[in-house]
N, CA, C and O atoms as a Tripos MOL2 file, in Angstrom:
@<TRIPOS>MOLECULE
protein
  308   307    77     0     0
PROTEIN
NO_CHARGES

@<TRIPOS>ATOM
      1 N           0.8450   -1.1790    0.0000 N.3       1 UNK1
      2 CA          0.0000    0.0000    0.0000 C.3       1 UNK1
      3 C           0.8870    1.2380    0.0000 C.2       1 UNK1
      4 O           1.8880    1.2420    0.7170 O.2       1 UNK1
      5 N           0.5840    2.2870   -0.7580 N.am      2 UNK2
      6 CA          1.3010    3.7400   -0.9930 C.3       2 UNK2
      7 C           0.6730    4.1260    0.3770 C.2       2 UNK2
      8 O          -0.4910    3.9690    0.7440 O.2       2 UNK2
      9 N           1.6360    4.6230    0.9880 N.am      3 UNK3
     10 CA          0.9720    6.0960    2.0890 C.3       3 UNK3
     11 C           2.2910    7.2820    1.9050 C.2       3 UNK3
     12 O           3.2880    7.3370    1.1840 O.2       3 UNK3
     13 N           1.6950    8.1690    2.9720 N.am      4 UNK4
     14 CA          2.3500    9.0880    3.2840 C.3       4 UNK4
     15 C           2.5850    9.9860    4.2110 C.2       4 UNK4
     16 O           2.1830   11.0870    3.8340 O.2       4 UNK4
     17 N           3.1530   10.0110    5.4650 N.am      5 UNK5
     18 CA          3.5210   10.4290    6.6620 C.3       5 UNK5
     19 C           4.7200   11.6130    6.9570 C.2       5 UNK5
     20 O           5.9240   11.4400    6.7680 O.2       5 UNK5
     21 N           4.1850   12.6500    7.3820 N.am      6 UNK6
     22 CA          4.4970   13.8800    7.0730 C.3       6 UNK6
     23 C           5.3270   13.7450    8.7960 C.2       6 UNK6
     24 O           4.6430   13.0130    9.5110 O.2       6 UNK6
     25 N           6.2950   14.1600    9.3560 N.am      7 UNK7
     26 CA          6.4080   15.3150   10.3930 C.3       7 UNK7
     27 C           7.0740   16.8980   10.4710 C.2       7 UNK7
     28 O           8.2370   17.2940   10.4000 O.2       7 UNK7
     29 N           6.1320   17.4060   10.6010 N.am      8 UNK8
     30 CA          6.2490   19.0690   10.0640 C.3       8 UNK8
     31 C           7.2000   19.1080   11.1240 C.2       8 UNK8
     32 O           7.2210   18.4780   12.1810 O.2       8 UNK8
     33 N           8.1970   20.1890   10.5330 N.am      9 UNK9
     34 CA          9.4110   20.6350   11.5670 C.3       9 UNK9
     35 C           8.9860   21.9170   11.0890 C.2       9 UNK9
     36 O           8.0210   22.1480   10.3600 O.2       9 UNK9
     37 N           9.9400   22.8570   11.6540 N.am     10 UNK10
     38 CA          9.6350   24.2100   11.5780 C.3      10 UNK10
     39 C          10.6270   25.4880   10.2500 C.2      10 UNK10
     40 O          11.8220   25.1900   10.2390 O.2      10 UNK10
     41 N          10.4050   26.2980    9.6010 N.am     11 UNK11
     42 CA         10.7300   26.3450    8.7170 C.3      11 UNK11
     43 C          11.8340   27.1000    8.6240 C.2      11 UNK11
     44 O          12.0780   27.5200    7.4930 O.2      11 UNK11
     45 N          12.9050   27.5240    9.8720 N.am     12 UNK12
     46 CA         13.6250   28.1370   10.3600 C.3      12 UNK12
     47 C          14.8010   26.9890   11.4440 C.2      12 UNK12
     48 O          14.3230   25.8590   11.5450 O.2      12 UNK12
     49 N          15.7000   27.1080   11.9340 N.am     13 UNK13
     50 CA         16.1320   26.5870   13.0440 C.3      13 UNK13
     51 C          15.6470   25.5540   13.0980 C.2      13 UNK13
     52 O          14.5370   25.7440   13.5950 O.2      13 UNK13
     53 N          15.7770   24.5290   12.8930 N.am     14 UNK14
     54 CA         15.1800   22.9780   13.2480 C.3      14 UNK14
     55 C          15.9580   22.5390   14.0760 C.2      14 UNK14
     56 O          15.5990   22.0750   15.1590 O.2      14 UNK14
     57 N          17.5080   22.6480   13.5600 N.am     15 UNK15
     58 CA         18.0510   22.1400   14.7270 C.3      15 UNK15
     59 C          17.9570   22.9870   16.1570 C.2      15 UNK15
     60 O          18.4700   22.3730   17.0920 O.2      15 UNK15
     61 N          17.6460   23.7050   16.3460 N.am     16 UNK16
     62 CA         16.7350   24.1300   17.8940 C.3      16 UNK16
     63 C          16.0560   22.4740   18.6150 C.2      16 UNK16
     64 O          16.2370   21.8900   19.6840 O.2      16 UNK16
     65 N          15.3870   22.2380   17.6100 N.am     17 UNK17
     66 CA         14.2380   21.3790   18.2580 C.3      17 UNK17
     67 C          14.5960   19.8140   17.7400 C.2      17 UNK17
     68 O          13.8280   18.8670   17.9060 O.2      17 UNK17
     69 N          16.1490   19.7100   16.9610 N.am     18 UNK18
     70 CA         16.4260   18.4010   16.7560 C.3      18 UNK18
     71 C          15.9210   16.8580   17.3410 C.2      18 UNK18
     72 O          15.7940   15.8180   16.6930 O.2      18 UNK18
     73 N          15.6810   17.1030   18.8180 N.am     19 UNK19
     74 CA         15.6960   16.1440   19.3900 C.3      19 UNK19
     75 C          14.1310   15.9420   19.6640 C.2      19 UNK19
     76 O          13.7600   14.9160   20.2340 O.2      19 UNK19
     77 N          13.3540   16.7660   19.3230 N.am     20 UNK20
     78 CA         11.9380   16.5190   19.0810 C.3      20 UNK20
     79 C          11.6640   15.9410   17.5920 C.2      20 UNK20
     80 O          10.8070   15.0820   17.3860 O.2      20 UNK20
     81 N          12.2200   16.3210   16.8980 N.am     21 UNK21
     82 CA         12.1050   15.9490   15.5910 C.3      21 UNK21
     83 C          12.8690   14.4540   15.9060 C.2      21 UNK21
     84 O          12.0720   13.5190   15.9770 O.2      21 UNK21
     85 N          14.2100   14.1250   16.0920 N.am     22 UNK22
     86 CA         14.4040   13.2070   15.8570 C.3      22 UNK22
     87 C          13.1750   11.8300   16.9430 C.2      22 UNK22
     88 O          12.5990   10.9240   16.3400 O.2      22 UNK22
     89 N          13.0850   11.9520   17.9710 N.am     23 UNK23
     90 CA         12.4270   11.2340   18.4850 C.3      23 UNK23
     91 C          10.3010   10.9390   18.1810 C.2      23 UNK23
     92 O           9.5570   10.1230   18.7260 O.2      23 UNK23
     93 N           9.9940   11.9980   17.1330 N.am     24 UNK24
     94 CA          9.3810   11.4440   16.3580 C.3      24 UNK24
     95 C           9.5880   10.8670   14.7960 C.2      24 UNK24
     96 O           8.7130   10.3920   14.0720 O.2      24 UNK24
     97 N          10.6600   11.0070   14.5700 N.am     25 UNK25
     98 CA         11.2440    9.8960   13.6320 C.3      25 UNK25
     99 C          11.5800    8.7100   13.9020 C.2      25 UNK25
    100 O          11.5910    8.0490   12.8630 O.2      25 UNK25
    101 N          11.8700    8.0930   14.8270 N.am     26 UNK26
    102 CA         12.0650    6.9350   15.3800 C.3      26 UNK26
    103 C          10.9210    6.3000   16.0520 C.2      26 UNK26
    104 O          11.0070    5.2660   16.7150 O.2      26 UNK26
    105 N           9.6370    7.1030   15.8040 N.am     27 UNK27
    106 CA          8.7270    6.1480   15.9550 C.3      27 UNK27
    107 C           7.9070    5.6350   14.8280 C.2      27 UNK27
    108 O           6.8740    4.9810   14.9740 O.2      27 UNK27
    109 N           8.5280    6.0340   13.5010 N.am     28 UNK28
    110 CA          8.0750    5.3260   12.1640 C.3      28 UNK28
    111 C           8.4750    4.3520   12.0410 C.2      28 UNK28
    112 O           9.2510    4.0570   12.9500 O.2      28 UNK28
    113 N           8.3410    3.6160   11.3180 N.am     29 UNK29
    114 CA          8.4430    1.6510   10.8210 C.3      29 UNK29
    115 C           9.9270    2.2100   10.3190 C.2      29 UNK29
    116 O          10.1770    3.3940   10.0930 O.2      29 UNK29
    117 N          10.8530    1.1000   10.1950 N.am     30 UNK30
    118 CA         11.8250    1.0020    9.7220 C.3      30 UNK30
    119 C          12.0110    0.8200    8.3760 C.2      30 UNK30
    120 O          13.0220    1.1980    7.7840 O.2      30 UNK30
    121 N          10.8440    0.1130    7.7320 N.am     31 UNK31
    122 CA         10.5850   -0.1900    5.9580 C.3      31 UNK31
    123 C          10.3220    1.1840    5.1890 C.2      31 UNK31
    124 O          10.2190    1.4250    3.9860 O.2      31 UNK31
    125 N          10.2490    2.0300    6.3660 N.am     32 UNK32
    126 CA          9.6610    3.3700    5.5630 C.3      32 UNK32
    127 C          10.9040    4.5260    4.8950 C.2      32 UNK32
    128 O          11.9670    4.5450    5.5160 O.2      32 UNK32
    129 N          10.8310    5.0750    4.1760 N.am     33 UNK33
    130 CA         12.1940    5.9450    3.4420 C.3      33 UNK33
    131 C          11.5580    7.2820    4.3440 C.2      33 UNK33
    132 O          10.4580    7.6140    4.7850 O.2      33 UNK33
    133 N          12.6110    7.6900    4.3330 N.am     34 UNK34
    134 CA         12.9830    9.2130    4.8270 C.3      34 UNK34
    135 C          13.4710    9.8800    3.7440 C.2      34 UNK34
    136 O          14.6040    9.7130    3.2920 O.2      34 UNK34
    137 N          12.5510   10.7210    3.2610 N.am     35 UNK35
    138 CA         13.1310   12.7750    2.4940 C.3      35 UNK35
    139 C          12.6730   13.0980    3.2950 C.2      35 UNK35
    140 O          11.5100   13.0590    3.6970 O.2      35 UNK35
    141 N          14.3730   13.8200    3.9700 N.am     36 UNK36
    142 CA         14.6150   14.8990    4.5930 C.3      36 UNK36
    143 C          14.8250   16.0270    4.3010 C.2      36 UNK36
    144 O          16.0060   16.1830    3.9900 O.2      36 UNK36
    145 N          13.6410   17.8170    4.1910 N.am     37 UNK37
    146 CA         14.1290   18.6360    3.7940 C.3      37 UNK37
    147 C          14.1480   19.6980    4.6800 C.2      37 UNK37
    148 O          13.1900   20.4700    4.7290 O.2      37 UNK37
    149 N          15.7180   19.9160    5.8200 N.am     38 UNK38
    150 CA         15.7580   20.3010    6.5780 C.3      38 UNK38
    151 C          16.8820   21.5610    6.7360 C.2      38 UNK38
    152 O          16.9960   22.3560    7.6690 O.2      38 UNK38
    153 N          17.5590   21.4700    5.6640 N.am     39 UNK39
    154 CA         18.9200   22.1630    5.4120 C.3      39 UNK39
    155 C          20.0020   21.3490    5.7650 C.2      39 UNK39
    156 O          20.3150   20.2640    5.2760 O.2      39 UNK39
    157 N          20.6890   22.1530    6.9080 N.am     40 UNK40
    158 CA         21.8470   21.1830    6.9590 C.3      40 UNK40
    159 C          21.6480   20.5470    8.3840 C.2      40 UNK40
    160 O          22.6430   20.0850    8.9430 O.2      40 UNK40
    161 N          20.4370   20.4940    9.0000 N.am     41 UNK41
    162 CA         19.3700   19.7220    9.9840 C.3      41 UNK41
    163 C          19.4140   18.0070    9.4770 C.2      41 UNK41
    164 O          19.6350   17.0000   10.1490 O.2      41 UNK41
    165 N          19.0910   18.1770    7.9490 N.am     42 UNK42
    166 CA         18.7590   16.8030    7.4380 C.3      42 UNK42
    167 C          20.1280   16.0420    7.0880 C.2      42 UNK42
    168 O          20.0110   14.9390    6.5530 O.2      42 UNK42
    169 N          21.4550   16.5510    7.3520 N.am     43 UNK43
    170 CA         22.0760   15.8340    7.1270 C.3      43 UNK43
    171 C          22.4650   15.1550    8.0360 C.2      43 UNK43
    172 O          22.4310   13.9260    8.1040 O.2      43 UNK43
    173 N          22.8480   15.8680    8.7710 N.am     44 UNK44
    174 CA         22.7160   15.0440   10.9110 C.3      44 UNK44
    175 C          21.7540   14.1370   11.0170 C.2      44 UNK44
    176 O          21.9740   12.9620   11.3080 O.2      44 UNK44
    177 N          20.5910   14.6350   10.7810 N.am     45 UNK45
    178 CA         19.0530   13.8340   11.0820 C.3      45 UNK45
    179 C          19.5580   12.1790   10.3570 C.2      45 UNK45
    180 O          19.8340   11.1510   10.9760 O.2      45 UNK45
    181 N          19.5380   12.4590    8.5620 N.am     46 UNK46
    182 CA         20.1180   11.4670    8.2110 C.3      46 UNK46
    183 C          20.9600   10.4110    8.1920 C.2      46 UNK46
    184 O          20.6660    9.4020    7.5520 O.2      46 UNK46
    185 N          21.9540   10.4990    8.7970 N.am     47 UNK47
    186 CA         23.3150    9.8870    9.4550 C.3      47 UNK47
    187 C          22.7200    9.5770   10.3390 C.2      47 UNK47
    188 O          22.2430    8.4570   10.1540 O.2      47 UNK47
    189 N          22.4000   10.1080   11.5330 N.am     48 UNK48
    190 CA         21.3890    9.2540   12.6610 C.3      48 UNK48
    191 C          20.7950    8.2750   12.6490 C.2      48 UNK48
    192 O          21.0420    7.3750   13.4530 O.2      48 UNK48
    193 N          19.9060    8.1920   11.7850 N.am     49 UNK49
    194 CA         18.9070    7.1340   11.1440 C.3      49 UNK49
    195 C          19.1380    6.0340   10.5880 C.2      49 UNK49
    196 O          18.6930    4.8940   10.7220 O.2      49 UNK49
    197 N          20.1750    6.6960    9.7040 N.am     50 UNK50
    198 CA         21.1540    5.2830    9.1830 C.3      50 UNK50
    199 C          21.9990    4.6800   10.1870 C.2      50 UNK50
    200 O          22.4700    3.6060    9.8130 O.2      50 UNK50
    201 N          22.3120    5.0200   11.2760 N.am     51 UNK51
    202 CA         22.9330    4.8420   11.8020 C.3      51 UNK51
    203 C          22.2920    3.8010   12.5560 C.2      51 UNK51
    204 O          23.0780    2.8900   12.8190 O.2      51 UNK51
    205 N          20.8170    3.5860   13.1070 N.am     52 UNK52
    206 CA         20.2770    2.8720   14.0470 C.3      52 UNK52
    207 C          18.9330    1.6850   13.2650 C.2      52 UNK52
    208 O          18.1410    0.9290   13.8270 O.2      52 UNK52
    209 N          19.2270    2.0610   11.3420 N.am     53 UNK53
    210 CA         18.9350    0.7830   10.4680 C.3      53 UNK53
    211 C          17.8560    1.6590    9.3700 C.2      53 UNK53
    212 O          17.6590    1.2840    8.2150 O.2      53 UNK53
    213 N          17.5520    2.2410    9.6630 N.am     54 UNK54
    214 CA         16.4450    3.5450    9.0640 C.3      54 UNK54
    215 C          17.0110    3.8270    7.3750 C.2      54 UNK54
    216 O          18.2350    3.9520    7.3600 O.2      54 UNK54
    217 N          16.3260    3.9550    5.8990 N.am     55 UNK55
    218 CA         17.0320    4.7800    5.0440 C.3      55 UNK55
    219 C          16.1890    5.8770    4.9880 C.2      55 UNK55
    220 O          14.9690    6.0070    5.0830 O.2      55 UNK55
    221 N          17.2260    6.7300    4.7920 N.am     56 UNK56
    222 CA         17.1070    7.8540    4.5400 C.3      56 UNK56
    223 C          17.5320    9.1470    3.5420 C.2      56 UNK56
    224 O          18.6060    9.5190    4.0150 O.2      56 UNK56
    225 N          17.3050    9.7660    2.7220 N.am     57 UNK57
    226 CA         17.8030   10.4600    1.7970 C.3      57 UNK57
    227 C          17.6180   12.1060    1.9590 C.2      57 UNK57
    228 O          16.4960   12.5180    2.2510 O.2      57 UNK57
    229 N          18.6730   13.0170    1.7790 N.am     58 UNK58
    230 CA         18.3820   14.2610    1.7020 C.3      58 UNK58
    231 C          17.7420   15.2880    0.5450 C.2      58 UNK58
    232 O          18.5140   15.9050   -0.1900 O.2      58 UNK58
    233 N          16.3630   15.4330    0.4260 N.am     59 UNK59
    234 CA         16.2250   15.8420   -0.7330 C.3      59 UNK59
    235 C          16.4080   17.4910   -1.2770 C.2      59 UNK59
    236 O          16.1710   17.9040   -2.4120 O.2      59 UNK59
    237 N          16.8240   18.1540   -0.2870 N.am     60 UNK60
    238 CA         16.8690   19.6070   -0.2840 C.3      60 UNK60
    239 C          15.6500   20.1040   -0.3030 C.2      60 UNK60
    240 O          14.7780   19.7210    0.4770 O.2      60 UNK60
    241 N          15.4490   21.1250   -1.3120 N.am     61 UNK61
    242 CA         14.5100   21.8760   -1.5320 C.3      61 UNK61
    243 C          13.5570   21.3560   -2.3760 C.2      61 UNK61
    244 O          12.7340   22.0760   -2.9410 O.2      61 UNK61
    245 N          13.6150   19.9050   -2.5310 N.am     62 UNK62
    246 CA         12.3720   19.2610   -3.4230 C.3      62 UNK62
    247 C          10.9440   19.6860   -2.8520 C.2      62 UNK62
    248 O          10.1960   20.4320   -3.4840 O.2      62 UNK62
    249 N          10.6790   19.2370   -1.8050 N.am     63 UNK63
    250 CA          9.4250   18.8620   -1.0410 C.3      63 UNK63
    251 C           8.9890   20.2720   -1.6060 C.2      63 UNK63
    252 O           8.1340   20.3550   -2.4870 O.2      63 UNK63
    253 N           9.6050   21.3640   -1.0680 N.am     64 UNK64
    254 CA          9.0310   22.9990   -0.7370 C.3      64 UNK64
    255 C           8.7940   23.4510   -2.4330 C.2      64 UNK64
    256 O           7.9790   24.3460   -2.6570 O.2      64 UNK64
    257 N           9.4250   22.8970   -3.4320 N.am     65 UNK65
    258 CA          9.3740   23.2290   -4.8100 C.3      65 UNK65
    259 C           8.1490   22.4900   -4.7280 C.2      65 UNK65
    260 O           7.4970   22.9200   -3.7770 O.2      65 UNK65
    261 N           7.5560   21.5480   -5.3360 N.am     66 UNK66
    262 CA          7.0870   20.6600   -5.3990 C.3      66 UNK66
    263 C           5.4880   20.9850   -4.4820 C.2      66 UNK66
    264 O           4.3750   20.7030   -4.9250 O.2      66 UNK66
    265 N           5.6580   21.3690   -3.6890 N.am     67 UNK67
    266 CA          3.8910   22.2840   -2.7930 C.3      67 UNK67
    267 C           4.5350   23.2800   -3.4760 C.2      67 UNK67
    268 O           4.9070   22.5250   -4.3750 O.2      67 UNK67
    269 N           4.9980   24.3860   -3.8210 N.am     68 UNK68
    270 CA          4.6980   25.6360   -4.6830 C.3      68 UNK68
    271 C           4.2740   24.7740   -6.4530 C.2      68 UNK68
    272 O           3.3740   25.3190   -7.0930 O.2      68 UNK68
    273 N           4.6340   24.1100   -6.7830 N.am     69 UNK69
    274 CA          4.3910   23.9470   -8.1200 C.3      69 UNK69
    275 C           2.8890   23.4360   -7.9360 C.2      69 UNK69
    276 O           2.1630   24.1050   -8.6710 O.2      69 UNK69
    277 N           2.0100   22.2750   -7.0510 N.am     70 UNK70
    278 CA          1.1090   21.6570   -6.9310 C.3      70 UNK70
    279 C          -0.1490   23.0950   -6.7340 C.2      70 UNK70
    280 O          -1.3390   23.0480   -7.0450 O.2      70 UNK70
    281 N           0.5880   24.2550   -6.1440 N.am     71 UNK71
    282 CA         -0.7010   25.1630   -5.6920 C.3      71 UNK71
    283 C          -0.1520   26.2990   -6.5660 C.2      71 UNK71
    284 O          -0.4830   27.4430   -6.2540 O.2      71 UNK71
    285 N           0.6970   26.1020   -7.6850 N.am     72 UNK72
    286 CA          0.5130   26.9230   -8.9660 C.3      72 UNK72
    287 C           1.1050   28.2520   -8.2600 C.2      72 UNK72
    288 O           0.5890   29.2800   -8.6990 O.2      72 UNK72
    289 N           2.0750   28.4430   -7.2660 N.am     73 UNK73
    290 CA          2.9040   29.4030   -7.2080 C.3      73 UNK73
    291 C           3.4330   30.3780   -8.1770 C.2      73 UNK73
    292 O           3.6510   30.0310   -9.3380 O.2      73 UNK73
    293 N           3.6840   31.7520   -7.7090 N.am     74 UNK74
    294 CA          4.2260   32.2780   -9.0130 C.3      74 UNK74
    295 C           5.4390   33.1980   -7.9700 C.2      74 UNK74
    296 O           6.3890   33.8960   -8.3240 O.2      74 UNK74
    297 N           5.0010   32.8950   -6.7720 N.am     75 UNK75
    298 CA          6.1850   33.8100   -5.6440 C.3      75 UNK75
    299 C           6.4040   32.6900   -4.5930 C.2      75 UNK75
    300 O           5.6550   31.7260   -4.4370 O.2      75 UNK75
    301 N           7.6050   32.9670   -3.8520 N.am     76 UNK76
    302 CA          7.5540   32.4910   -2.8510 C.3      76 UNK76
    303 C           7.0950   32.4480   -1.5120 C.2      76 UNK76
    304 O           7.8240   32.0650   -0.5970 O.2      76 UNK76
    305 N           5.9290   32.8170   -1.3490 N.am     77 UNK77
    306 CA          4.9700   33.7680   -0.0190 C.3      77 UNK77
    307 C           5.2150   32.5120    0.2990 C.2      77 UNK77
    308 O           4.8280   32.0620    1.3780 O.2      77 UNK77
@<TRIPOS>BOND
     1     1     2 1
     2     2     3 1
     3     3     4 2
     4     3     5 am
     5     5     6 1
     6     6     7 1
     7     7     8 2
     8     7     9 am
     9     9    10 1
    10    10    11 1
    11    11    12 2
    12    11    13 am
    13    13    14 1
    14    14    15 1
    15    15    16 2
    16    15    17 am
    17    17    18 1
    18    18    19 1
    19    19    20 2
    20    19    21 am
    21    21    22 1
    22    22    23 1
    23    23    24 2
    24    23    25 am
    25    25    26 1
    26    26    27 1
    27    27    28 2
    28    27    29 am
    29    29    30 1
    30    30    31 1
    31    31    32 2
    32    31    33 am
    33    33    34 1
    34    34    35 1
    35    35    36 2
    36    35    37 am
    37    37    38 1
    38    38    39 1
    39    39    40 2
    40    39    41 am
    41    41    42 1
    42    42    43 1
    43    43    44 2
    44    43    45 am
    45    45    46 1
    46    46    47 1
    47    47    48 2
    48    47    49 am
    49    49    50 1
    50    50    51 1
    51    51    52 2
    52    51    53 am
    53    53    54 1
    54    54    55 1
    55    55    56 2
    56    55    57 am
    57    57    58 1
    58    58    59 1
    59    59    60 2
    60    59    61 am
    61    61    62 1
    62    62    63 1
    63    63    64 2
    64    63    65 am
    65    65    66 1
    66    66    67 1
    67    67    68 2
    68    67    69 am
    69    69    70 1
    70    70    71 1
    71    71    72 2
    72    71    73 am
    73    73    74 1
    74    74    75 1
    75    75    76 2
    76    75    77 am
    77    77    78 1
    78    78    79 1
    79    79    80 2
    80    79    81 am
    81    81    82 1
    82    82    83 1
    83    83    84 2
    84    83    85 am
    85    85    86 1
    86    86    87 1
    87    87    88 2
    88    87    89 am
    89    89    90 1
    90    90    91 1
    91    91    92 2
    92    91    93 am
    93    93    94 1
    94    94    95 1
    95    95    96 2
    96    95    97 am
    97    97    98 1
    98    98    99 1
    99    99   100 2
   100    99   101 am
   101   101   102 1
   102   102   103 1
   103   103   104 2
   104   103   105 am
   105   105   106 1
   106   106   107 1
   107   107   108 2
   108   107   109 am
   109   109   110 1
   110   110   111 1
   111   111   112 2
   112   111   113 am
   113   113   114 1
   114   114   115 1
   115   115   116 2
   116   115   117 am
   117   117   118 1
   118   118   119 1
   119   119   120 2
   120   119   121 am
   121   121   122 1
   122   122   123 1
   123   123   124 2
   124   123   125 am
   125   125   126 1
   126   126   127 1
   127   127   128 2
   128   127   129 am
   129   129   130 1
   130   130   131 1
   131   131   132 2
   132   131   133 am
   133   133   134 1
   134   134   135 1
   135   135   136 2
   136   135   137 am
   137   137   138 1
   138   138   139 1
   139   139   140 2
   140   139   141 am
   141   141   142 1
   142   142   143 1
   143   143   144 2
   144   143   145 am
   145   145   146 1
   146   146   147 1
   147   147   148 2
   148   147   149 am
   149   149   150 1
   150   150   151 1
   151   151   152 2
   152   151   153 am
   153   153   154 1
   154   154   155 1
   155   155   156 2
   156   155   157 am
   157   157   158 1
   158   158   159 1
   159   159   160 2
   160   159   161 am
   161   161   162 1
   162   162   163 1
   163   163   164 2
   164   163   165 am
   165   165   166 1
   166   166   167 1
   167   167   168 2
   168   167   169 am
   169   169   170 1
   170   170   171 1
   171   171   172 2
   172   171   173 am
   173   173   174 1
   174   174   175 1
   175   175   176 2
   176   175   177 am
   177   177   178 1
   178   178   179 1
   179   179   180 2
   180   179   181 am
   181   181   182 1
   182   182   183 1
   183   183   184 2
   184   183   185 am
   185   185   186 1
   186   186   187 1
   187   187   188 2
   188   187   189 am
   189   189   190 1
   190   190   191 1
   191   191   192 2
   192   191   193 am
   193   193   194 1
   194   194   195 1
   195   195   196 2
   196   195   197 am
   197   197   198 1
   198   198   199 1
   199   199   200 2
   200   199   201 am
   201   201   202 1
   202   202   203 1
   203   203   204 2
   204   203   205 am
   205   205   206 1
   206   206   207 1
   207   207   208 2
   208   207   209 am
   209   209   210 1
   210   210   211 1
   211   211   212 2
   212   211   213 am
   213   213   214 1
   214   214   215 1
   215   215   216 2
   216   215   217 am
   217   217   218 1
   218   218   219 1
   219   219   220 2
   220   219   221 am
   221   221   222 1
   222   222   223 1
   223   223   224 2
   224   223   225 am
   225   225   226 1
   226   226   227 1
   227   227   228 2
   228   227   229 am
   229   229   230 1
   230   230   231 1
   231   231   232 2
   232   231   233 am
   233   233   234 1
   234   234   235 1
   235   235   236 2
   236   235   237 am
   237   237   238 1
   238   238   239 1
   239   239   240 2
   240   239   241 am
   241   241   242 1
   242   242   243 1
   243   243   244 2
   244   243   245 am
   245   245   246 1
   246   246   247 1
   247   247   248 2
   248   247   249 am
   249   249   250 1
   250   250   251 1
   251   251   252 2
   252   251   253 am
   253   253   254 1
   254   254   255 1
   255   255   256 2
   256   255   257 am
   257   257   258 1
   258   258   259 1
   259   259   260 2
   260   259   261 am
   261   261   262 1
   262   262   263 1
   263   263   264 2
   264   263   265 am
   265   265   266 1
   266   266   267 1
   267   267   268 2
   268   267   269 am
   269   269   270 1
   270   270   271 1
   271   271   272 2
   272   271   273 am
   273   273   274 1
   274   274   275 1
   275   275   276 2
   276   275   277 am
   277   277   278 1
   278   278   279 1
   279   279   280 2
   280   279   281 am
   281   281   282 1
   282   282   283 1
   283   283   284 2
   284   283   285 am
   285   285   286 1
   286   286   287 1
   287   287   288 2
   288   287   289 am
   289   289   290 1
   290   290   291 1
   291   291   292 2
   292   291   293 am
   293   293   294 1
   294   294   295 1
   295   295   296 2
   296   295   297 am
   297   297   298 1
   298   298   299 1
   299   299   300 2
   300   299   301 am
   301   301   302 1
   302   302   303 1
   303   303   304 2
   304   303   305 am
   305   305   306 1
   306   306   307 1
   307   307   308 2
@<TRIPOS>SUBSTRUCTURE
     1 UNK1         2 RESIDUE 1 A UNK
     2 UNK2         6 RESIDUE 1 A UNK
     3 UNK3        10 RESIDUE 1 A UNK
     4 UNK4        14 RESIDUE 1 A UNK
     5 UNK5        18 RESIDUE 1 A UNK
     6 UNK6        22 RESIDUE 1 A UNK
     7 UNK7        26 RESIDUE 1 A UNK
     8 UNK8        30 RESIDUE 1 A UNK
     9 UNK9        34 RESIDUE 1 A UNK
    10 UNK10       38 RESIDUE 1 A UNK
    11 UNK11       42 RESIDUE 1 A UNK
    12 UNK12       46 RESIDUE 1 A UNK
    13 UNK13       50 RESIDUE 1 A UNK
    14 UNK14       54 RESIDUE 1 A UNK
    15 UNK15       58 RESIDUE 1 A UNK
    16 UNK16       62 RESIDUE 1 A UNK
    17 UNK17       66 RESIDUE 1 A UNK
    18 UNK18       70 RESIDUE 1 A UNK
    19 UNK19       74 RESIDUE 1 A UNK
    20 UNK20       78 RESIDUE 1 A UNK
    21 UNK21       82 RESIDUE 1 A UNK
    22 UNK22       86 RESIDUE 1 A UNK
    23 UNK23       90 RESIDUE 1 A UNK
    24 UNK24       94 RESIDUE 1 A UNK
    25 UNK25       98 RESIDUE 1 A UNK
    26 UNK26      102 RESIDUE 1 A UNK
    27 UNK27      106 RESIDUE 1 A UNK
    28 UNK28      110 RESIDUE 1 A UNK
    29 UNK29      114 RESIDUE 1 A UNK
    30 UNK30      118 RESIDUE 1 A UNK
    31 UNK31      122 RESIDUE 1 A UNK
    32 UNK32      126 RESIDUE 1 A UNK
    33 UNK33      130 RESIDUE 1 A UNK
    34 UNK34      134 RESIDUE 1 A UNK
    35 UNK35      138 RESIDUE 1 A UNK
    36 UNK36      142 RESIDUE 1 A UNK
    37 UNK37      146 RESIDUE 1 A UNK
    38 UNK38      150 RESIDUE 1 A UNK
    39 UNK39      154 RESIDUE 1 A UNK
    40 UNK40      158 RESIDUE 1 A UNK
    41 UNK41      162 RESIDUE 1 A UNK
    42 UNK42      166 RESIDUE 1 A UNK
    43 UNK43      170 RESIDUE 1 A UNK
    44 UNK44      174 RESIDUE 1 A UNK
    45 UNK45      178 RESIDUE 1 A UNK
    46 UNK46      182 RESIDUE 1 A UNK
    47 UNK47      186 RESIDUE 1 A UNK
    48 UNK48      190 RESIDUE 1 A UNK
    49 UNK49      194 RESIDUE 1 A UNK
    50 UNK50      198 RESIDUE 1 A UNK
    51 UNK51      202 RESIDUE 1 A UNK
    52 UNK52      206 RESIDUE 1 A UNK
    53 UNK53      210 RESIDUE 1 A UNK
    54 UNK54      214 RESIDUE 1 A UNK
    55 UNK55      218 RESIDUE 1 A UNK
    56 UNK56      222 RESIDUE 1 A UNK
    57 UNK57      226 RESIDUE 1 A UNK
    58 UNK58      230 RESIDUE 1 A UNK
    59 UNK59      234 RESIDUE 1 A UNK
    60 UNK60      238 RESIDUE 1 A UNK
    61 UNK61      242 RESIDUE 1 A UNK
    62 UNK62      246 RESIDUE 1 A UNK
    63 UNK63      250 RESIDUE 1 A UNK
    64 UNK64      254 RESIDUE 1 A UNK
    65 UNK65      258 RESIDUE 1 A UNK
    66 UNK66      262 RESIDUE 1 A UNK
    67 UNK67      266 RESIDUE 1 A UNK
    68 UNK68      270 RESIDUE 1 A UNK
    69 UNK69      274 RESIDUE 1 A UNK
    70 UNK70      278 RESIDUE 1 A UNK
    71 UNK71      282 RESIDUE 1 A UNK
    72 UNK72      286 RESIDUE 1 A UNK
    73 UNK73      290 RESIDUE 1 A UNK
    74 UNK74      294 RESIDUE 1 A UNK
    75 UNK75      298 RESIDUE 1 A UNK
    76 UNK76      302 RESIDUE 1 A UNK
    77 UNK77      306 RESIDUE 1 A UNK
């Protein structure tokens, strides 16, 4: 089955709140992939994950392109 499981971090400073973020990442299934688009949040985050059996990939600025293209953006508001 396709799903899709979001945890919103914040769109500034994440690593502030790393350890909230990471400890709801570790309560997802292990079969599940991680895009991480966190800055340089997601590369730590990532290495972590892999680290304890988790994959994970950094996708940058996909996700945030990708909701501006879906709601027909023409700025970045």
């Amino acid at each position: 089955m396709n799903s899709l499981q979001r945890i919103i971090c914040p769109d500034e400073n994440s690593f502030d709140v790393y350890n909230k973020i990471y400890e709801e990442a570790v309560k997802i299934d292990k079969s599940k992939l991680f895009l991480i688009s966190l800055g340089s949040t997601a590369t730590i985050l990532d290495f972590d994950l892999y680290k304890i059996g988790y994959q994970a990939v950094d996708i940058g600025h996909v996700d945030i392109e990708y909701e501006w293209y879906l709601r027909k953006a023409t700025t970045k508001d």
